[in-house]
N, C-alpha and C positions, 0 to 999 in steps of 0.2 A: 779296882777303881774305875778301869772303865766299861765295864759290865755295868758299875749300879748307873753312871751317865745316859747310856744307850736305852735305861727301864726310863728314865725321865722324860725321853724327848718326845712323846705322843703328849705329854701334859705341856708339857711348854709350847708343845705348836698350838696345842688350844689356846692357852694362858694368848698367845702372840698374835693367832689369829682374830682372837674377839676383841683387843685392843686395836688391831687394823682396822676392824670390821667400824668398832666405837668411833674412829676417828672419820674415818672414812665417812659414815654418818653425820658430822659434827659437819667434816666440810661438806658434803655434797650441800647441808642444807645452810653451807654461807653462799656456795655457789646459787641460789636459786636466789638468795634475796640481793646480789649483786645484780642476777639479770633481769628482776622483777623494776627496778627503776624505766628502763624500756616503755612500758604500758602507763601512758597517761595515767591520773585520777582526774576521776570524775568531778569538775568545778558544776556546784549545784548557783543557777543565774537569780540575780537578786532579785525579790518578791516587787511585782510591777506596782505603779500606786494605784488606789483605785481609780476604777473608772465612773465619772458620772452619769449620772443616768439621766438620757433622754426626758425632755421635759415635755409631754404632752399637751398642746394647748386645749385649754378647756373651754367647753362653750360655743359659741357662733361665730366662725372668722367670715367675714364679707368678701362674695368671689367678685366683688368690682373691685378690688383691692389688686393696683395694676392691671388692671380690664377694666376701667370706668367706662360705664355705658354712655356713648353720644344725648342718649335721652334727656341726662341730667347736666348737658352744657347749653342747652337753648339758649340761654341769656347772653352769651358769649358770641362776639363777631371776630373769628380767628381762621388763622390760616392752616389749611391741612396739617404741617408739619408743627405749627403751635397745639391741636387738639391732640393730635397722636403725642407728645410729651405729657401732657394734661395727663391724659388716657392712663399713660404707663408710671406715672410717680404713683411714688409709695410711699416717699421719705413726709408726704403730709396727713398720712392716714394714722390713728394711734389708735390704742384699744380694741383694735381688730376691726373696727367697724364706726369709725367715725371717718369725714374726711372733709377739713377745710381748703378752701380757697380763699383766692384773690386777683381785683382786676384794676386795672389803671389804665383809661382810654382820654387821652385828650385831643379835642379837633381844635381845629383851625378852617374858619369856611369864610372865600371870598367870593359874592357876586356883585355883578355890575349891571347894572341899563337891565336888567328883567321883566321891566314892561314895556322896554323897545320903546320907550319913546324919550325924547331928546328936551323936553320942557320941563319934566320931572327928576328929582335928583332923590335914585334908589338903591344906590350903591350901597352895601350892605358888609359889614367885617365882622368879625366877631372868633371867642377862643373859648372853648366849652369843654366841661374836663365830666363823663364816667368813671363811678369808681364803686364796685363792687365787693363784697364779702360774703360768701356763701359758707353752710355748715351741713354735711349732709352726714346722715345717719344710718346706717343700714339693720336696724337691731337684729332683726333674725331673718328667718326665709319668710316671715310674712308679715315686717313692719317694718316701711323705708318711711324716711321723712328729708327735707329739703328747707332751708331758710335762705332766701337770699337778700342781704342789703342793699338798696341800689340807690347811688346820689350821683345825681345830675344838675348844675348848676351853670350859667352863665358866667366866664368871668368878668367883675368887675358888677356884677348884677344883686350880689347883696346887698338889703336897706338896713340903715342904722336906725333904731328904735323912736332917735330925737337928735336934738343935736340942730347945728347950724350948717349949711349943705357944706361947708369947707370940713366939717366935722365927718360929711359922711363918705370924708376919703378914705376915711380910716379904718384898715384890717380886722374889723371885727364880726369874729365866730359870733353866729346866733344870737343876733342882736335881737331879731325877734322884728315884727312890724306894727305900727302904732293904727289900733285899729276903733273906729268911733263908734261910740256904741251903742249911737241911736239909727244906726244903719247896719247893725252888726248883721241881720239877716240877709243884708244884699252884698254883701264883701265876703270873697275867696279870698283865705287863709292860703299863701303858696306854702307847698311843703315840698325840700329839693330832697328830701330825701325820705324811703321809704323801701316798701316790700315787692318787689318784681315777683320774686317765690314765697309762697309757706301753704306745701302741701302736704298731706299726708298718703301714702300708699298700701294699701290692704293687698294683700297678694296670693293666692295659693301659694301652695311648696314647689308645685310644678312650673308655677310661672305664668299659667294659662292663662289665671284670669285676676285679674287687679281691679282696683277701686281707687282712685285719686279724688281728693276732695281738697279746697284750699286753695289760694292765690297761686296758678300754676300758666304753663304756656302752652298756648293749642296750633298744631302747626301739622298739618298734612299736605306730602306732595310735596310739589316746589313753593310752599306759602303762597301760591298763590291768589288762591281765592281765602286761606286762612293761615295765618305764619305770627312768627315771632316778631317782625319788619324788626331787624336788628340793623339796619341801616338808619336808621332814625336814634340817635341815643336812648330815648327813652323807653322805645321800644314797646309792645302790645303785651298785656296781661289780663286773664281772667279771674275773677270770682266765682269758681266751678266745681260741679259735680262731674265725675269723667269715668267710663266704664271701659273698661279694656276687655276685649277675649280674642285669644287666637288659639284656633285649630290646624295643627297640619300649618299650610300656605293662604288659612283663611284668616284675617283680622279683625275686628268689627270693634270700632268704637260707637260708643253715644253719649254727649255729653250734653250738660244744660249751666247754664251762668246766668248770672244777676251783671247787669249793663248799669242800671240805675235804679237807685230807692227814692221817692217821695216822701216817705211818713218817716219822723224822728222815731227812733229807737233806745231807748237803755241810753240816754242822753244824749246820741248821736245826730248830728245836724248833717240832712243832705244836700249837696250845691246840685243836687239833679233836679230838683222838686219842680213841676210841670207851675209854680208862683215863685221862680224865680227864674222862669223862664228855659229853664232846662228841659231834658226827656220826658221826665218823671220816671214811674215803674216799667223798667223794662228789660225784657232776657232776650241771649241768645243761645238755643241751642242746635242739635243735628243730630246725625249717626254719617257716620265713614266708615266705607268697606275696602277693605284691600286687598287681593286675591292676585297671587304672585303665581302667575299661568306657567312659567318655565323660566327659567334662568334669562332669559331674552326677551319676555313679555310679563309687563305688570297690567292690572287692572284695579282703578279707585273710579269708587260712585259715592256720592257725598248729598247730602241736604242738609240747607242750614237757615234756618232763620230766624232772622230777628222779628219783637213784638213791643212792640212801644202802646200803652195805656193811651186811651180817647183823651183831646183837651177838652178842659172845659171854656165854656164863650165868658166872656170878660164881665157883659152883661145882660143876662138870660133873661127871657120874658119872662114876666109876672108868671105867667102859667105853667113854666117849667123850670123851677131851681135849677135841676140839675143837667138840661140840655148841652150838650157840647157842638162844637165844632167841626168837630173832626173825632172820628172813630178810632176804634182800634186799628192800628199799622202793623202790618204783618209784611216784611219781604223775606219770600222764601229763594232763594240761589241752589239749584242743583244740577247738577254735573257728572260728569265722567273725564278721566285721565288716561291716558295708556302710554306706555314708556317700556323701553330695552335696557332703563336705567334702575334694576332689582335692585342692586345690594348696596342699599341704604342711600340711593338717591346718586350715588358717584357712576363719573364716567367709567366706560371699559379701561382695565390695569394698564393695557399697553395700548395698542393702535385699532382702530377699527370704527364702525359707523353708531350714534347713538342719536336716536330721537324722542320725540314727547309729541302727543296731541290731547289739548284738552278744549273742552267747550262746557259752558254752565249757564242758564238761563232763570231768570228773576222773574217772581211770580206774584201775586197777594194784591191787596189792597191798600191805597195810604189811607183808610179811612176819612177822605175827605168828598164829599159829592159836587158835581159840577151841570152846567147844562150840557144836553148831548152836544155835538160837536156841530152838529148841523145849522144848531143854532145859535152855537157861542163862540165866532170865529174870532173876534176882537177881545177875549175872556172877560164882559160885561158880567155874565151873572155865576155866580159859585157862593158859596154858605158862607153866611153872613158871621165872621170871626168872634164879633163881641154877643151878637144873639144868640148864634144857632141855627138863623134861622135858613134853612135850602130854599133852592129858588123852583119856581113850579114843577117845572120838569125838570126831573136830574136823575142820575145817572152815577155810578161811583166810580173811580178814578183807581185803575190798576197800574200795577208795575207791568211792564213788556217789555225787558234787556235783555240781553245777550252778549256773551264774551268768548272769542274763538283763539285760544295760541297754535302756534306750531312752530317746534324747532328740529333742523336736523343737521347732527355734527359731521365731521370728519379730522377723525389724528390718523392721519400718516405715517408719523414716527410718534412715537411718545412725549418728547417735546411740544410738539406744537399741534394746533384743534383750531379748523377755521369752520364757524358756524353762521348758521342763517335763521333768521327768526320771521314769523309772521303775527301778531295781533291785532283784533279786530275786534273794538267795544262798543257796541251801539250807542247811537246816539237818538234826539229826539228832534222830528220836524217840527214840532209845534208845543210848547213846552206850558202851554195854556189847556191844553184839550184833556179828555178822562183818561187818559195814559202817560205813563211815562218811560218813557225811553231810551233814557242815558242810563248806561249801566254807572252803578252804584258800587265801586269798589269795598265798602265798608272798611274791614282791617284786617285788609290784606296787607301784606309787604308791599312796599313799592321799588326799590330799586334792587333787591336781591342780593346786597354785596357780600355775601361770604357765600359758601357752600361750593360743589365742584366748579359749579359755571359763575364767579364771582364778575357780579357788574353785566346781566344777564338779564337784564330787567327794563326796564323803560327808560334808561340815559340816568347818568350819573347826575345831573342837574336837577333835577324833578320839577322842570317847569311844566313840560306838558306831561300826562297820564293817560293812561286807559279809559278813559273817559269820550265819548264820539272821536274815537282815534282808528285809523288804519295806522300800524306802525310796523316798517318795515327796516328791519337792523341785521346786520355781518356783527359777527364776534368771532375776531383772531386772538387769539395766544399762544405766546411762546414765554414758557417755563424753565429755566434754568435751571443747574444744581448749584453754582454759585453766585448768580448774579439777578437770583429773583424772575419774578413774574411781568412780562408786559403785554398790556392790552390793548385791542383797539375796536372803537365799537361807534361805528358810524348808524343813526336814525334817519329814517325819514318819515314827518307825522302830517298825514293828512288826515282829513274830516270824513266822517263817515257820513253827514246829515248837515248840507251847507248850514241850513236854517239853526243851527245850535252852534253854541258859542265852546271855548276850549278851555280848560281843566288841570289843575296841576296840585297833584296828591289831593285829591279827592274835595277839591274846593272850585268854584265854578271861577273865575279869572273875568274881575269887574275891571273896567278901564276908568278914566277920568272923566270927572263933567265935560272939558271939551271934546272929547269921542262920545258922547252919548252914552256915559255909562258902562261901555261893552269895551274889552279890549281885544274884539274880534269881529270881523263882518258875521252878519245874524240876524235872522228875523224870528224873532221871539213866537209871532204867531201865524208865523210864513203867512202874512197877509199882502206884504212890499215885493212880491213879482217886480210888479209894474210902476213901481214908485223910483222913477228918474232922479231925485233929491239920494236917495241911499245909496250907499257905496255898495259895488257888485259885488257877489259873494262869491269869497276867494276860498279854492278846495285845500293850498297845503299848508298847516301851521306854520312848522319850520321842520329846518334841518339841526340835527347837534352831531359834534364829532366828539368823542370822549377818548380821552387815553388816560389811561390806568397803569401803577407801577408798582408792588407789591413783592416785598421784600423779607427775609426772617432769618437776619443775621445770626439770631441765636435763638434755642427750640423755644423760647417764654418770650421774643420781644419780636414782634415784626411793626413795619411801616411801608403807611399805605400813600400815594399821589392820587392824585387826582387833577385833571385839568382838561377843560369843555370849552367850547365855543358855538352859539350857538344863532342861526341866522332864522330871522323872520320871514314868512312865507308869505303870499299873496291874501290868506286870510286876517294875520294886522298889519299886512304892508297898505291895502285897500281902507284900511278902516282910518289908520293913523295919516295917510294922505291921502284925505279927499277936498276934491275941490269946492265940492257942494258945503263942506261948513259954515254955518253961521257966521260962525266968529274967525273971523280973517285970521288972527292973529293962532289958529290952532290949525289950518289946515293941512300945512306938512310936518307934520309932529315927528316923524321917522327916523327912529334913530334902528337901524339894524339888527344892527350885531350885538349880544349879550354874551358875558363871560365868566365862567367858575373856575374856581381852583379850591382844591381841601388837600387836606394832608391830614394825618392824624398818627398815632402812636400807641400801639397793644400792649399790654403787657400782662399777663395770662398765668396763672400757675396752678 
């Protein structure tokens, strides 16, 4: 029995061992998926949404689009920190390439006693409101265009159509004026509103060279001798052809304009017509060079002249229908500039010295002939206006002006620029003989009030001008960051040419029948030396003290002060009391002192 046990047990260790082995296998492999929990799974992250795809703008975007170029605000009289807003909006440009504006200027001007004299009542108020809308267009790299609306109005100064004058208190838009219409050819239609811009610009890709054509603005240098005079509301505009090229530091304009038409057109009536007593046909054009020597020296040379068409005589001898008067008028003005004042007319960024010298002289003929001088001290003989006809010997009658600036600054600190000015505009001895003498401002700027040097110009007053002027003026300012601009800017205007009379924005200054006409000592044909009856010829106009106050509470609205006083000089202190008058009752006419004040209101976008 147990013999056959002991044959078995090699079978049964096998039988016992492969069931070990079996099991053994079964757990090892729960043991692996107990420890296999351990090791992460892999979480796959949710699919992103799409992405949009960049939209490529198509076409021509306008790089003046927050870079507006100065070029295209001429019309505008704002303050530094109003045009750099201008400059940088965006938010009114659409379609990539259009960009409108808008402007709202209203003044307020008071003068008093401005022709000094004390028998006259010339006190003067008044509230006048600019208001502007521009469109401009940039369509691609080589077609810019510009429109601008401009309305200028008196308030209280629009007429009602009809009506009974209690009627014509009343608020009414465009009522239009009642016009009689068997006089219609001698009556100007006012029109307060109208086109300051509409130009078009042709341009390379490069920028080189441009072509402007269209109601546009011509302003080289400080306006002086040719500007935008945005000091005036209304402001200067031509009817022009304009060539632009620059090279490098080289700039060269030449432009040409229509001043005035005579002959009706495609049904157009012109108020210029030389029989309605206007210009009749007449242009202005030039060329201007600009050549930018170095960062501290500019150099501008300029010729400009105007041409006014021959009148004709009223009534011409039998023998020659078409005899005139007067000839062709030609005044040519050319000049030279040089200035430390390169980049784009403004002073140095911080401290340091800036000047300017310019001088330009008037050349041509008025078309009108006279006897030599030798023999027509009393101006007895010169061309007879309604015939034609010249007098034996003559001789033609030329322009001989001249106009001299110089200014030279100093800032200190960055704050504040106390400057000094010198201008000298000829004048004429003798205003009968074949020359003439008084420089001819034509349309220029006059008082200069915006740009670096605001109020930089001939007194904020505009009685007297550059006209037989020696004017000697200081210009301090001090510049705030929060409390504005203040200026002060003292004149002193003497006579260049006892013998000629004084001028104010480019109008010659008549006094009353009891002054004789003149509201300045003057001898017309420097004839009265020795004429003890005439009041002495006095050399200083007057004196004016201006102070200026300039403000820009927020980047689109600034406001401007203004307030002058101004004293009369020995040349109508003499005139207005002399003892030698006539008439008792005029002899001491003198009333001194004259006084302005303005104020006005920008608002720019």
């Amino acid at each position: 029995m147990s013999k056959r046990i002991s044959k078995s047990k090699p079978f049964l260790s096998l039988i016992l061992f492969l069931s070990v082995l079996g099991s053994g296998t079964a757990i090892y492999g729960q043991t692996e998926q107990v420890t296999n929990p351990k090791v992460e799974a892999t979480v796959e992250p949710p699919p992103l949404p799409p992405q949009p795809k960049e939209e490529k703008k198509e076409g021509y975007v306008s790089p003046q689009i927050g870079n507006l170029s100065g070029e295209y605000l001429r019309t505008l009289q704002v303050t530094s920190k109003q045009r750099k807003a201008i400059q940088e909006n965006k938010g009114l440009w659409f379609a990539d390439k259009f960009r409108v504006g808008f402007g709202i200027r209203p003044k307020v001007d008071s003068l008093n006693n401005t022709d000094f004299d004390k028998s006259t009542a010339d006190n003067r108020n008044n509230a006048l409101t600019q208001t502007q809308f521009y469109l401009l267009g940039d369509i691609n790299e080589n077609v810019l265009f510009k429109i601008t609306l401009q309305d200028v109005r008196l308030w209280g100064g629009e007429v009602v159509s009809n009506g009974t004058a209690d009627q014509k208190y009343g608020a009414i838009a465009n009522a239009g004026t009642t016009i009689d219409t068997t006089k219609q050819k001698d009556v100007a239609l006012n029109n307060f509103t109208g086109l300051r811009e509409a130009f078009l610009d042709l341009k390379t890709t490069n920028q080189n060279f441009r072509l402007r054509t269209g109601r546009q603005i011509l302003e080289f240098g400080d306006g002086r001798i040719l500007g935008a005079r945005n000091d005036s509301l209304n402001g200067n505009s031509f009817d022009a052809l304009r060539f632009t090229g620059k090279i490098s530091n080289h700039t060269l304009d030449l432009f040409g304009s229509v001043i005035g038409a005579e002959n009706n057109s495609n049904s157009i009536v012109s108020n210029n017509s030389t029989k309605l007593g206007g210009i009749g046909d007449s242009y202005y054009g030039g060329a201007h060079y600009n050549w930018k020597v170095a960062d501290w020296l500019g150099l501008d040379l300029y010729n400009y002249s105007l041409f006014k068409q021959q009148k004709k005589a009223t009534a011409p001898s039998p023998l020659s229908e078409t005899r005139s008067y007067r000839g062709d008028d030609q005044l040519n003005t050319s000049g030279f500039r040089l200035t430390n004042r390169t980049k784009n007319n403004a002073l140095p960024d911080t401290t340091g010295i800036d000047w300017m010298v310019e001088a330009a002289w008037q050349t041509g003929f008025t078309g009108e002939r006279v006897t030599p001088d030798w023999l027509n001290q009393n101006g007895t003989y010169s061309t007879n206006q309604k015939t034609g006809e010249p007098p034996p010997l003559s001789e033609a009658v030329k322009y001989k002006a001249n106009i001299v600036a110089v200014q030279l600054g100093y800032t200190p600190v960055k704050e504040f620029r106390i400057g000094v000015q010198y201008v000298q505009a000829s004048g004429d001895p003798n205003r009968n003989d074949s020359s003439v003498g008084t420089y001819n401002p034509l349309f220029a700027t006059r008082r200069m009030a915006g740009g670096s040097l605001p109020f930089a110009g001939n007194g904020n007053s505009g009685l007297v001008f550059w006209q037989n002027i020696k004017d000697y003026s200081l210009h301090l300012k001090y510049e705030t960051s929060n409390y504005g601009t203040f200026i002060l800017n003292p004149h002193w205007y003497y006579k260049v040419k006892l013998q000629d009379g004084y001028y104010d924005n480019n109008n010659y200054v008549a006094g009353s029948k009891a002054t004789g006409e003149t509201a300045s000592t003057e001898d017309y044909y420097n004839t009265d030396a020795y004429n003890v009856n005439k009041p002495k010829l006095g050399k200083l106009v007057a004196t004016e003290l201006n102070f200026i106050y300039i403000i820009t509470p927020f980047e689109n609205v600034s406001f401007w002060f203004g307030a002058t006083v101004i004293r009369a000089g020995d040349a109508i202190r003499n005139q207005k009391n002399n003892p030698n008058e006539p008439d008792p009752l005029h002899r001491y006419d003198l009333s001194p002192t004259a006084t302005m004040a303005t104020f006005q209101t920008v608002f720019a976008i």
